[in-house]
C-alpha positions in Angstrom: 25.3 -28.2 -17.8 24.2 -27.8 -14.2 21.2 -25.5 -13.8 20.2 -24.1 -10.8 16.5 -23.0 -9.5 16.6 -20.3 -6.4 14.2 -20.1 -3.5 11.9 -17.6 -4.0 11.9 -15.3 -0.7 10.1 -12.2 -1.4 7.5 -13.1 1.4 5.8 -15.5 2.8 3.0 -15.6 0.4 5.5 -16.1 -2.9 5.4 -19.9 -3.7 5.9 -20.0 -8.0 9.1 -21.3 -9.1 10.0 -21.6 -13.1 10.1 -24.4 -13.5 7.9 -27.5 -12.1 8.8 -31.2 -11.1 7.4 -32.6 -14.2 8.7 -30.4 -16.6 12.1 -31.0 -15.1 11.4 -34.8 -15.2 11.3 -34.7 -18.3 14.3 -32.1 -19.8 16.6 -34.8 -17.4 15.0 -37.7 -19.7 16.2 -35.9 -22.9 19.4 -33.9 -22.4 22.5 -33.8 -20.7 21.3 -31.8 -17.6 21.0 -31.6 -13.9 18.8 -29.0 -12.1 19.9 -28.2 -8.6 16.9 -26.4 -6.5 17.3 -25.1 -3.3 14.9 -26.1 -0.6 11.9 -24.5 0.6 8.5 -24.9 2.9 6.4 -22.6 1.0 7.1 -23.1 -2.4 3.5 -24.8 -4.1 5.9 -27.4 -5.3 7.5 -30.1 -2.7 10.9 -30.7 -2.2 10.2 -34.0 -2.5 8.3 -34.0 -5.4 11.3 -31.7 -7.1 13.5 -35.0 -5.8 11.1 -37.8 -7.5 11.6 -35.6 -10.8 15.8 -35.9 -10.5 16.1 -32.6 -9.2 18.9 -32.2 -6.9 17.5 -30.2 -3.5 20.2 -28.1 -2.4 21.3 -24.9 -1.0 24.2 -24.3 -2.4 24.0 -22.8 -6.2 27.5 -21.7 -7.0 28.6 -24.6 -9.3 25.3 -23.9 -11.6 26.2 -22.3 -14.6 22.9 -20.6 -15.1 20.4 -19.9 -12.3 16.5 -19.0 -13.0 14.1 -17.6 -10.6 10.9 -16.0 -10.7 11.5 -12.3 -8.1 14.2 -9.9 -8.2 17.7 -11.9 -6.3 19.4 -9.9 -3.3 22.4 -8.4 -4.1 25.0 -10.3 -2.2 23.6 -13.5 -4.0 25.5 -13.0 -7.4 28.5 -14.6 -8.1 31.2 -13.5 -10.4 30.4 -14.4 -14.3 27.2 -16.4 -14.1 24.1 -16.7 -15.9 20.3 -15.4 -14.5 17.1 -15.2 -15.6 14.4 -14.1 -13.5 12.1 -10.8 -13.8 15.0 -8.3 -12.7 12.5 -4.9 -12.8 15.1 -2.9 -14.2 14.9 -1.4 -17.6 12.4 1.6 -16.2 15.1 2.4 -13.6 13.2 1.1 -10.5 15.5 2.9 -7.8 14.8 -0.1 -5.7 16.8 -2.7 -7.9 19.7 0.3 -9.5 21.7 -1.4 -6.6 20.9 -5.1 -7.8 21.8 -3.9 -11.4 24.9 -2.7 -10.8 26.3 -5.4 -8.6 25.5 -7.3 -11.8 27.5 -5.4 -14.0 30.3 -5.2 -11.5 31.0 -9.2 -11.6 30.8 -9.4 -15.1 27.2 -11.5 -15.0 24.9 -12.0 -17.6 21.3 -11.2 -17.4 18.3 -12.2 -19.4 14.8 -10.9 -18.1 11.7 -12.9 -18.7 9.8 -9.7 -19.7 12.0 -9.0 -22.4 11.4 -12.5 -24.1 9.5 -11.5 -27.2 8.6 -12.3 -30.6 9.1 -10.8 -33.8 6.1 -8.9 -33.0 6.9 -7.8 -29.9 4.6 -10.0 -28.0 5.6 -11.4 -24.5 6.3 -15.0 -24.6 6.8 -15.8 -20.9 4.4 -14.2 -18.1 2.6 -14.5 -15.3 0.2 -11.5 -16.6 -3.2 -13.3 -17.0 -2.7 -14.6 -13.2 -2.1 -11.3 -12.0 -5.0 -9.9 -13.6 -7.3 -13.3 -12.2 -5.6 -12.9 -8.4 -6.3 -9.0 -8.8 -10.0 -9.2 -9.7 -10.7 -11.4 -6.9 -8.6 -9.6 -4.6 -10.9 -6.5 -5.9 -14.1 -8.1 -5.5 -13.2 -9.2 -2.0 -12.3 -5.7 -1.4 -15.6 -4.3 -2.8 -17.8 -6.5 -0.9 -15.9 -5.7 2.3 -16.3 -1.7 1.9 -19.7 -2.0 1.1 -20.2 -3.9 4.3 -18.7 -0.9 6.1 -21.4 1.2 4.4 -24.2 -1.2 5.3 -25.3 -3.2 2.5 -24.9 -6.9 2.2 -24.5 -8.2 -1.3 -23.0 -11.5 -3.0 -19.3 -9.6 -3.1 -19.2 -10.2 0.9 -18.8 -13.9 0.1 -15.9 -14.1 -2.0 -12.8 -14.2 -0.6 -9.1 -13.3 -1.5 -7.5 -15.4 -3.9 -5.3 -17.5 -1.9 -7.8 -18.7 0.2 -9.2 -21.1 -2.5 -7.7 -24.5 -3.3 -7.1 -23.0 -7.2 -9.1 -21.5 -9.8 -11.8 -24.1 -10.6 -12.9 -23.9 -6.9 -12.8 -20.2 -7.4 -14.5 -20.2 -10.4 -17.5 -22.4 -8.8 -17.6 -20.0 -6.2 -18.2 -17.0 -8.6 -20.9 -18.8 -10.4 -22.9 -19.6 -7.4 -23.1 -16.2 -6.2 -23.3 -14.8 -9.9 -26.7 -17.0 -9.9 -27.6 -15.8 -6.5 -27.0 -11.8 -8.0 -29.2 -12.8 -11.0 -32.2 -13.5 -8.4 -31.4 -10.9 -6.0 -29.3 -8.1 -8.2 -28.2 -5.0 -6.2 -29.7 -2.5 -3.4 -31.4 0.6 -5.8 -28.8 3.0 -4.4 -25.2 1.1 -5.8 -26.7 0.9 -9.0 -25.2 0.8 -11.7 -22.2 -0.5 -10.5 -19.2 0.5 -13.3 -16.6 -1.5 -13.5 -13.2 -0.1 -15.7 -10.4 -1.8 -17.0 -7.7 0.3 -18.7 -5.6 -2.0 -21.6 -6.4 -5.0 -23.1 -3.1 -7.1 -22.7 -3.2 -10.4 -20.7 -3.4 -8.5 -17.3 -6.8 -7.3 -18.7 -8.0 -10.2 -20.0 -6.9 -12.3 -16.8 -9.2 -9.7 -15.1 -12.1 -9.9 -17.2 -12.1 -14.2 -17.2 -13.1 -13.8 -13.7 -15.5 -10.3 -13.9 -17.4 -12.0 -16.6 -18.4 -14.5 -14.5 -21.2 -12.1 -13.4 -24.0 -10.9 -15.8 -23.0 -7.8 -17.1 -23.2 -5.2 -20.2 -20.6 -3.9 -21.8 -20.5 -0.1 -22.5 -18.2 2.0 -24.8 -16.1 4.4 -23.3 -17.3 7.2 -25.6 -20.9 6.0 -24.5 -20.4 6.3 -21.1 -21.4 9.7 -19.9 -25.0 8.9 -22.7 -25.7 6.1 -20.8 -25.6 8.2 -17.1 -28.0 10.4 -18.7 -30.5 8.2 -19.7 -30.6 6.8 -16.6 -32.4 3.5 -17.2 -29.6 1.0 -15.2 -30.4 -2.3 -14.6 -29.4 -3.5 -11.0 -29.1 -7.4 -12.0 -25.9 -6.8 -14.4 -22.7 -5.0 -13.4 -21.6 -2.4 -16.3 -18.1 -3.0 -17.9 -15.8 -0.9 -19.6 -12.8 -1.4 -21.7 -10.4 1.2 -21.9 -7.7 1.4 -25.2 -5.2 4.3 -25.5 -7.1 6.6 -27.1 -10.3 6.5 -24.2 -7.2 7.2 -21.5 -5.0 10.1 -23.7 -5.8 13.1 -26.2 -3.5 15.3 -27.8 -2.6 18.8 -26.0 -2.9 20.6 -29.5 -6.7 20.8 -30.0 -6.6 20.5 -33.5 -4.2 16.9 -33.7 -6.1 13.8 -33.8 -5.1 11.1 -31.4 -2.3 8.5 -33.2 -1.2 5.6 -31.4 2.1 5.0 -32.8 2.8 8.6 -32.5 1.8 8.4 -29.0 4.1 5.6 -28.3 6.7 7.5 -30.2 5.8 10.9 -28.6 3.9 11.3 -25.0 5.3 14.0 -24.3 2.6 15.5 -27.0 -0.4 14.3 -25.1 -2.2 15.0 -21.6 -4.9 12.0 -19.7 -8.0 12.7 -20.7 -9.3 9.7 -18.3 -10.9 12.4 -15.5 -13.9 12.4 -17.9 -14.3 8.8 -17.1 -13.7 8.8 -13.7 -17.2 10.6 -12.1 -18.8 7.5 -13.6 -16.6 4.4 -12.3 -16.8 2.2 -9.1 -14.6 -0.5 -9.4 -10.8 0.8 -11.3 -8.6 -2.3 -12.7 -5.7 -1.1 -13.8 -3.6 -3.1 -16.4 -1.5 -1.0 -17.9 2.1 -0.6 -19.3 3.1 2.7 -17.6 5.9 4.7 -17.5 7.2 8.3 -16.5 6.8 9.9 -19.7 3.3 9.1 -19.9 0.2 11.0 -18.8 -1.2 9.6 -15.5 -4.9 8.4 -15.1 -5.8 9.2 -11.5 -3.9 11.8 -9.7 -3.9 13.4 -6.1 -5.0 16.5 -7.5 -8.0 15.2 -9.1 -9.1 13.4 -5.8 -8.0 16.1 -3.5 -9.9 18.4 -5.6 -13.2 15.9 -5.5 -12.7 15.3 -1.9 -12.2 18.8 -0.2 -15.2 20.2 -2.2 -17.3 17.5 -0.9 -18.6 16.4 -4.6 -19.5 12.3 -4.0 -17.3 10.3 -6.3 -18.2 6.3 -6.9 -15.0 5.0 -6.6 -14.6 2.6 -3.9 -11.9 0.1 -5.2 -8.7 0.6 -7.3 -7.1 -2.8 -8.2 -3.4 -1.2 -9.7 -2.6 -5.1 -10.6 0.3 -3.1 -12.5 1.6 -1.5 -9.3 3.4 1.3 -10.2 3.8 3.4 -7.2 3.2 6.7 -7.5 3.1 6.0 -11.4 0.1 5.5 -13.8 -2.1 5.6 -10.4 -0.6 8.7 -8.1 -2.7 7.7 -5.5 -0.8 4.2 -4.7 1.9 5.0 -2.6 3.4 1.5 -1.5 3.2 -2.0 -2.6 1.9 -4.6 -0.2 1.9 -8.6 0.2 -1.1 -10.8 -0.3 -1.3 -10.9 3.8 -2.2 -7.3 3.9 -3.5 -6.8 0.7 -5.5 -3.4 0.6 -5.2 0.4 2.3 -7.5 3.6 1.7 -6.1 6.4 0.5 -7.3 9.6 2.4 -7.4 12.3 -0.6 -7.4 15.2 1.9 -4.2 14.3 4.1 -2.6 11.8 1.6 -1.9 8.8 3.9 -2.9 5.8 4.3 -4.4 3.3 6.5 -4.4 -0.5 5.3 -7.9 -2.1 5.6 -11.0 -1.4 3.7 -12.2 1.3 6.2 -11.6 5.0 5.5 -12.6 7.8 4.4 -11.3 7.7 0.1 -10.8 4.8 -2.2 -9.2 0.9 -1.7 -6.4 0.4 -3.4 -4.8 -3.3 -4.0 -1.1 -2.9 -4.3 0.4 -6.3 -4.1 3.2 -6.5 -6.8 3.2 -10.5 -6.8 -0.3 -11.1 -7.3 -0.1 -14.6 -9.3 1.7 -16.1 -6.1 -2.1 -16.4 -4.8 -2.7 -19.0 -7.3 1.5 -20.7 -7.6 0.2 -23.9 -9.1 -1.7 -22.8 -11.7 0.5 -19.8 -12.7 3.6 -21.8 -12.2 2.6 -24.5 -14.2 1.6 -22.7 -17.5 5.2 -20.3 -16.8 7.0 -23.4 -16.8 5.1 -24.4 -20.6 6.3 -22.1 -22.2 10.1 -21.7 -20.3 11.4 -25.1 -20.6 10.8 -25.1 -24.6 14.4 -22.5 -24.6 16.0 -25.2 -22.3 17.2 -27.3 -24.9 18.5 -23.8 -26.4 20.4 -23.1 -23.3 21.7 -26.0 -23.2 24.0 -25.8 -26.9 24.7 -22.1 -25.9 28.2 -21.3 -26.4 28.5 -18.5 -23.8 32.7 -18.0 -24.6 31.5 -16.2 -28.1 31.0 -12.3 -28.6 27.7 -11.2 -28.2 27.1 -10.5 -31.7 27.8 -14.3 -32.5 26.5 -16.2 -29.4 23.9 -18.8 -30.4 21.2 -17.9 -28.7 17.9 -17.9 -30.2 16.1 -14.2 -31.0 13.4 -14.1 -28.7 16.5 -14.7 -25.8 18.9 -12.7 -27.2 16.7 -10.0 -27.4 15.6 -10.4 -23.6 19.6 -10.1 -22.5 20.2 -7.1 -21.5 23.5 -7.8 -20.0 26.6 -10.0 -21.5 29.5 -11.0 -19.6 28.4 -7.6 -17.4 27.6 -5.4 -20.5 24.7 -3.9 -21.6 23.7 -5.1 -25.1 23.0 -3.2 -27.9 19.0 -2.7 -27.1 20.1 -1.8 -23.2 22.6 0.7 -23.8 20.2 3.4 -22.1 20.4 1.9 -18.8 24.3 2.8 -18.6 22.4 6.1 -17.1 20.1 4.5 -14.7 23.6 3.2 -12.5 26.6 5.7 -13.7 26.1 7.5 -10.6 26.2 4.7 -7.7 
């Protein structure tokens, strides 16, 4: 079997690939395979060192029988009845990629989407999700420190710097301590204290977060406790505050006398209305992380800031970090994804634009919908762990067979959602997203 490896182009700043050189080395060791890889000069990853492993460095990819990547693939690179895997952001019916769907279904391709690679729990194998959340903590506390800069107080935050200007996480984790060690002397000016920060979910994007936040000194407060806590007023300026948001902190029912359920919010949305505006007067720093889609309630809405805004009420929310990135979803307020060059905009509440920088007059959003490409080692080297253990899978496939019988293993099978340019049993519903292009 020949498989082939695509350049990642999405920008500049997108360097992971799937698989590594040393993983490769050693698949080519143990089965019959050959990996083809097409070159490139920003990939974290030489071409060289893809060559050393046996890779084949190439730009042609048409004689592969199956082709992985890491971004979506442009349209016109498809050829009739192949085989790709790569994160295809398509089963919420992303208008961007309907085009890039239906192409696929028009040569008779198959398609199997890292996101949908589960296991009999429903938990997702193969992901770049604690990265994001790392890249978009730092990316916020960069953020932070350079906004409150603009409103003339120096703290520790001014020193960090984006992501991708460290050599890789342990430098960046060094970093963090020393100034959390500084902020343990010094702590914060009177008037930013307490400094909140919110994460909404607890997934890997969270968590990925909170590695990196919890390298300060900090206190944890419930969500429920939150608004307490303001009253007493007894805030300690050499911690930052944290708290964790779950479903039922973000949601309540909109019949007063139902009790929050989560499977029955899963199951119905529709029957429930954010509650998370309660939260919001309180917050400073907003992670968001996550799973969104359009038939659930939003968090932060124009409305809401408009309505703060134009009466003049000061709100403490300086940064949002949507490390999810839904624009104009779970976070109304983030109206276009960015790249890790140009990272951040403000969002004016009263006119609704925008104006990338930290400098403004509303909150800082970080948008960047590729945020683990800020650290494409690291993330690409614990992505390609867990990937090349279906190799060997792959590679006894008999892709001739109907889809009910093709020997796939679950957690794969259950992540195709096209065969031979059909949708499978668990994708029917996207028939709708293309029938009418």
């Amino acid at each position: 079997m020949r498989i082939g490896i695509r350049r990642e182009d999405k920008n500049e700043y997108e360097a992971r690939v799937p698989l590594i050189p040393e993983h490769i080395r050693s698949l080519l060791n143990q089965f019959p395979v050959n990996f083809y890889i097409q070159p490139s000069t920003i990939r974290a990853f030489t071409d060289d060192e893809f060559r050393q492993a046996g890779a084949i460095v190439q730009e042609d990819l048409s004689e592969c029988d199956i082709v992985f990547a890491v971004k979506e693939i442009p349209v016109d690179f498809f050829l009739p009845g192949k085989k790709y895997i790569f994160f295809s952001h398509t089963i919420k019916g992303q208008p961007y990629n309907m085009p890039l769907l239906k192409r696929m279904v028009d040569l008779k391709t198959t398609l199997i989407d890292y996101e949908k690679i589960i296991d009999d729990n429903g938990r997702r194998l193969v992901f770049f999700g604690r990265f994001a959340g790392i890249a978009g903590m730092i990316d916020s506390f960069r953020a932070l420190g350079s906004r409150l800069e603009n409103e003339g107080f120096k703290t520790v935050f001014s020193k960090l710097k984006q992501a991708l200007n460290y050599p890789g996480l342990e430098s960046i984790k060094t970093a963090y301590r020393e100034q959390a060690a500084i902020f343990s002397q010094n702590g914060l000016p009177e008037a930013l204290t307490p400094l909140i920060f919110g994460f909404t979910g607890y997934g890997n994007v969270s968590r990925g977060a909170q590695e990196i936040f919890d390298l300060f000194p900090h206190i944890e407060i419930h969500p429920e406790k939150l608004a307490e806590f303001f009253k007493k007023g007894k805030f300690s300026n050499k911690h930052l505050y944290k708290v964790v948001f779950k479903e039922e902190h973000l949601v309540k029912p909109k019949n007063s006398n139902s009790e929050f359920n989560l499977q029955d919010y899963y199951d119905h949305p529709e029957k429930y209305k954010s509650k998370f505006e309660e939260y919001l007067p309180y917050i400073s720093v907003l992670i968001n992380a996550i799973y969104w889609d359009t038939m659930y309630p939003r968090l932060v809405t124009k409305r809401y800031l408009r309505g703060k805004y134009n009466s003049g009420e000061v709100i403490p929310l300086k940064v949002i970090g949507d490390i999810t990135c839904d624009i104009g979803g779970s976070i109304e307020c983030n109206l276009t994804n960015t790249d890790s060059g140009n990272p951040v905009y403000v969002y004016n509440p009263k006119t609704e634009e925008i104006k990338y920088g930290t400098a403004g007059n509303g909150p800082i959003v970080l948008a960047v919908d590729n945020l683990p490409c800020e650290l494409p080692k690291e993330s690409s080297t614990v992505f390609s762990t867990v990937l090349k253990e279906f190799i060997p899978a792959l590679l006894k496939t008999d892709f001739d067979h109907d889809f009910d019988e093709v020997n796939l293993p679950a957690e794969l099978k259950r992540a195709m959602i096209l065969y031979h340019g059909k949708f499978t049993p668990d994708f029917q519903f996207m028939h709708e997203f293309i029938k009418n292009l």
